[in-house]
N, C-alpha and C positions, 0 to 999 in steps of 0.2 A: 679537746681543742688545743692545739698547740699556739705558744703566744709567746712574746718578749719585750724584751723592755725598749722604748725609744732615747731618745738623747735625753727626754724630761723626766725618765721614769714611769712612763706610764705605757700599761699593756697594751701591747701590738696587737691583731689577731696577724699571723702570716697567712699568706697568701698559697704555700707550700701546705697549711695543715688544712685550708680551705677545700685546696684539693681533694683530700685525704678524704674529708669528711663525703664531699659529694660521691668520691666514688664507691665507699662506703655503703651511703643511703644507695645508688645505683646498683649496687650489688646483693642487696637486701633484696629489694627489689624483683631481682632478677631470679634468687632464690624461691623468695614466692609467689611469683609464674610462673617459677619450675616445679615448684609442689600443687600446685593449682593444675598442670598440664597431666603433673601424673594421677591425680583424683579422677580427670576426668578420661584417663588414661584405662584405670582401675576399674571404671565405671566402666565403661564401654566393653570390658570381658563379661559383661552381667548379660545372659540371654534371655533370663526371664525370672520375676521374683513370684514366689510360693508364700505368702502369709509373711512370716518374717527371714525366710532365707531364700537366698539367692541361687540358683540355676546359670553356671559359667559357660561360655566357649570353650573352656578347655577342657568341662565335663562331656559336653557335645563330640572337641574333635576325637576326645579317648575313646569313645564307640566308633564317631565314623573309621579310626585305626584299624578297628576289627573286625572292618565290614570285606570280606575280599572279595577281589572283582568288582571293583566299584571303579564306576569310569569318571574323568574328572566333571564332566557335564554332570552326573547324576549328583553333586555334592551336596549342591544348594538342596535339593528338594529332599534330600535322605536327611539333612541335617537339621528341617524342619519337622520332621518326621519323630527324628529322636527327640529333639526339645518336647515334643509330645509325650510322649512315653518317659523322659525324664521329670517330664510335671505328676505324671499319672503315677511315678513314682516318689514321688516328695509327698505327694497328698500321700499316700498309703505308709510311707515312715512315721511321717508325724503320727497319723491316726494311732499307728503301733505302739508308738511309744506314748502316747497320751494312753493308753492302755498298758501302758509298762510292759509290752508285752518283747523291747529289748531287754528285760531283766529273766525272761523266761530262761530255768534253766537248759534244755532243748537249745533255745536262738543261738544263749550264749555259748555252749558248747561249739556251734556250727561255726560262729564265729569267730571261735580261736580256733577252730580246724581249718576254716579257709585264710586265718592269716595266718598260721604254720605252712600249710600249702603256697602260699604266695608268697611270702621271705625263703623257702626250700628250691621254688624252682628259679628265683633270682641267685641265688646259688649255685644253682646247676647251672646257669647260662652265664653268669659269671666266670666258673673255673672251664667251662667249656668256650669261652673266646680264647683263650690259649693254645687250644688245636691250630695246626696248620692246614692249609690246603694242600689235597693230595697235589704231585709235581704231575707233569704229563708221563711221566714215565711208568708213575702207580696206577695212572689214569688204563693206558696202553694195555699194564699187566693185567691188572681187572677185566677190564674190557677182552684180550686174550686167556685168561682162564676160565671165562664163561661162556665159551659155544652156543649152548641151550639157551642163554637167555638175549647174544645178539647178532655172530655170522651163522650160526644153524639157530636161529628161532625161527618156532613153528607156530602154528593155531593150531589147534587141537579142538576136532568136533568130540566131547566127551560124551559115554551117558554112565550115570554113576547109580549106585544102589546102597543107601544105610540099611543095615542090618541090628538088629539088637541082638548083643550075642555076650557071652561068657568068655572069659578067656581062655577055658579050657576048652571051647569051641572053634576056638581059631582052628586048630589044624582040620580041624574035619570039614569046615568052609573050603577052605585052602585045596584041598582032599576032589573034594569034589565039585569047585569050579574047574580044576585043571581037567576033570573026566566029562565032563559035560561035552556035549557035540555041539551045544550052540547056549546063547545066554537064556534063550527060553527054558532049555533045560533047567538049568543050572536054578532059576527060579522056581520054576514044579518044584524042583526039591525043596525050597524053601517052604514055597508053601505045604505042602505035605509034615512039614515036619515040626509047623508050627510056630519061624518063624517070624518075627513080626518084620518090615521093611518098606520102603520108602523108595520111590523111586525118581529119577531128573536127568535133565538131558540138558547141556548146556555147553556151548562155545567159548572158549576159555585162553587165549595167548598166553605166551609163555612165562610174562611176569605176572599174570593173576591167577598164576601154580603157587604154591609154597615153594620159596627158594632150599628148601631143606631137601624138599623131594624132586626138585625141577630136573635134574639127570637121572632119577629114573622113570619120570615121564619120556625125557630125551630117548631113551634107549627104546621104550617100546615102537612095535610096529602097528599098522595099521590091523585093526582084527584081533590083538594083543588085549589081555586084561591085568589088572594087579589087585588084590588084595594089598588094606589097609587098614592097621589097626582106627579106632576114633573113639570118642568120649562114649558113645554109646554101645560100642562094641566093635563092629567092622563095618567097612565100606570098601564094595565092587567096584572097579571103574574100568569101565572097555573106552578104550583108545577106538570111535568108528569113522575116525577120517581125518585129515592133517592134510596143511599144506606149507611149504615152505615160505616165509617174507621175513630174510634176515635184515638187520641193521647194521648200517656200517659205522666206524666209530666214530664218526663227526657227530654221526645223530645222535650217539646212545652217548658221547663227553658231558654233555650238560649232568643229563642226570647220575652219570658214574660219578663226577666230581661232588654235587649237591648229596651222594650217600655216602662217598670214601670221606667225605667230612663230617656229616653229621655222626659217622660210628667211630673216630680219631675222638667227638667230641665225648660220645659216652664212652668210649673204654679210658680218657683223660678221666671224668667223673665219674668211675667206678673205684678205678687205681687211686682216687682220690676219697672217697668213700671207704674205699680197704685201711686204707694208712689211717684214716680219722677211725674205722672199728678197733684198729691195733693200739693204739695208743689209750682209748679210750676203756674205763671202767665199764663192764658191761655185767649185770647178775640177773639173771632171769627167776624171777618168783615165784611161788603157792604151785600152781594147776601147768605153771608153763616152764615151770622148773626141768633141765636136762633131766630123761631116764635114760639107763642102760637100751632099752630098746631103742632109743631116739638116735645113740651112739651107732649102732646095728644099722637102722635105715638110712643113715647118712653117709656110710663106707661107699665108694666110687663102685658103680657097674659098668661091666661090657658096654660097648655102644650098639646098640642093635643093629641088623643088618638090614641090606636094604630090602623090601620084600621084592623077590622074583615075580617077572612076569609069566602070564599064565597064558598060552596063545588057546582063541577060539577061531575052530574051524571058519577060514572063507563062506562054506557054504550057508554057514548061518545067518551074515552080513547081504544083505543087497549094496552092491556097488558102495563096497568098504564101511558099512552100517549099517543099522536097523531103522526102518522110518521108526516117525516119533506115536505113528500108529499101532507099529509092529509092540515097540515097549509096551505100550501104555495098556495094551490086550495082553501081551504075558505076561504082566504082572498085576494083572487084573484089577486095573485102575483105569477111570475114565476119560 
């Protein structure tokens, strides 16, 4: 309190520290109904308590995040939905750990692999916000160096045939699909000789081709087959019908743009990955130690060529294909 002396000497209280004082107390005050507002502030993120902890809203909205395609009506009731299964999941922690069974070695391993995996790809999308967006003019070029996939895309009626085969078997496939007179043939021989195969028939546009092989699809003709190597050996595919529905490039920008950025964004975090191997100390150990052979299968090869198409005779096709009856009998499947 501020005070001074009068004409007798005796203490004054002013009237100026009076103030002082009230505003003071006022302002005390006001501090704790501001902590008071935020408690109940704090509180009110609580969705629901489990024994002794609490289940957040913002545990809630971090799933509904990841729910996609969710429309904004459906929020309320998805987000009751999770609280459920958020409880359903608190009861089963607790219980685990009242069984110490977060000290398992197993859990604990999983769960420094999922937070090495979770700090890596904040990482990756970290250094990959630094990509740009392609301009329209990359947009343009893309969209003009790829024919097949948007002013000549096609659909393509396919019917395909996995083979199990050897690689020193390829050429003799190759051999004798091209002499075949129709694809029934060319199965007799299969089976005659013992190979085992698979057969399918599926309708397939031109971007649910492998972009790798998407032009030499392009190129074949109707009645046209190719041989293709595959993890189990080879695989048939006769081209038995096509029809033309190009896009033009309004339609096909959205998603040229959405993929000219996302691969800006990995070859940014690859080039970025490179420079972090170069600088860094790397030894590889025991069993995974470099050998001379290792040095050998890692020398650069040819790029392989694309495999030639192989035409089967028209008369083998009814009206540019085989029904799906005609397969399914010469390859003697039901």
């Amino acid at each position: 309190m501020i005070s001074s002396l009068d004409g007798r000497g005796h203490h004054r209280e002013s009237r100026f520290g009076g103030r002082i004082t009230l505003i003071a107390l006022a302002a005390t005050l006001v501090l704790l109904s501001g902590c008071g507002e935020k408690k109940e502030k704090a509180a009110s993120q609580t969705a629901a308590k489990v024994n002794k902890e609490e289940i957040t809203v913002h545990q809630i909205n971090f799933v509904l995040q990841q729910q996609r395609g969710l429309q904004p009506e459906q929020a309320e009731a998805a987000g009751k939905q999770i609280l459920e299964r958020l409880i359903d999941q608190e009861l089963a922690v607790q219980k685990a750990e009242d069984l110490k069974l977060d000290r398992d070695p197993r859990v604990v391993q999983q769960m420094e692999a999922a937070r090495r995996e979770i700090i890596a790809r904040a990482y990756i999308d970290k250094t990959g916000e630094a990509a740009s967006k392609p301009t329209d003019a990359e947009i343009k070029a893309y969209y003009d160096s790829k024919p097949a996939l948007f002013s000549a895309r096609r659909i393509y009626s396919l019917q395909e045939i996995g083979i199990e085969a050897k690689p020193e078997q390829m050429a003799t496939l190759r051999e004798q699909l091209g002499a075949a007179k129709s694809i029934n043939e060319f199965v007799e021989f299969l089976k005659a000789n013992g190979y085992r195969f698979t057969g399918n028939q599926a309708v397939r546009t031109a971007e649910q081709l492998p972009l790798n092989l998407l032009d030499t699809f392009a190129k074949l003709n109707d009645g046209q087959a190719v041989l293709l190597p595959s993890a189990a050996g080879a695989q048939v595919v006769l081209l038995a019908g096509s029809r033309s529905e190009p896009v033009d490039e309004a339609r096909a920008k959205p998603a040229i743009e959405q993929f000219l950025w996302n691969d800006a964004k990995r070859k940014l975090v690859e080039s970025d990955i490179k420079a972090l191997r170069a600088a860094a100390k790397i030894e590889y150990v025991g069993k995974f130690a470099p050998t001379p052979a290792d040095a050998a299968s890692a020398a650069p090869t040819a790029p392989a060529a694309a495999p030639a198409p192989v035409s089967v005779p028209p008369s083998a096709a009814s009206e540019g294909g085989l029904s799906a009856t005609d397969i399914s009998k010469g390859m003697g499947l039901k």
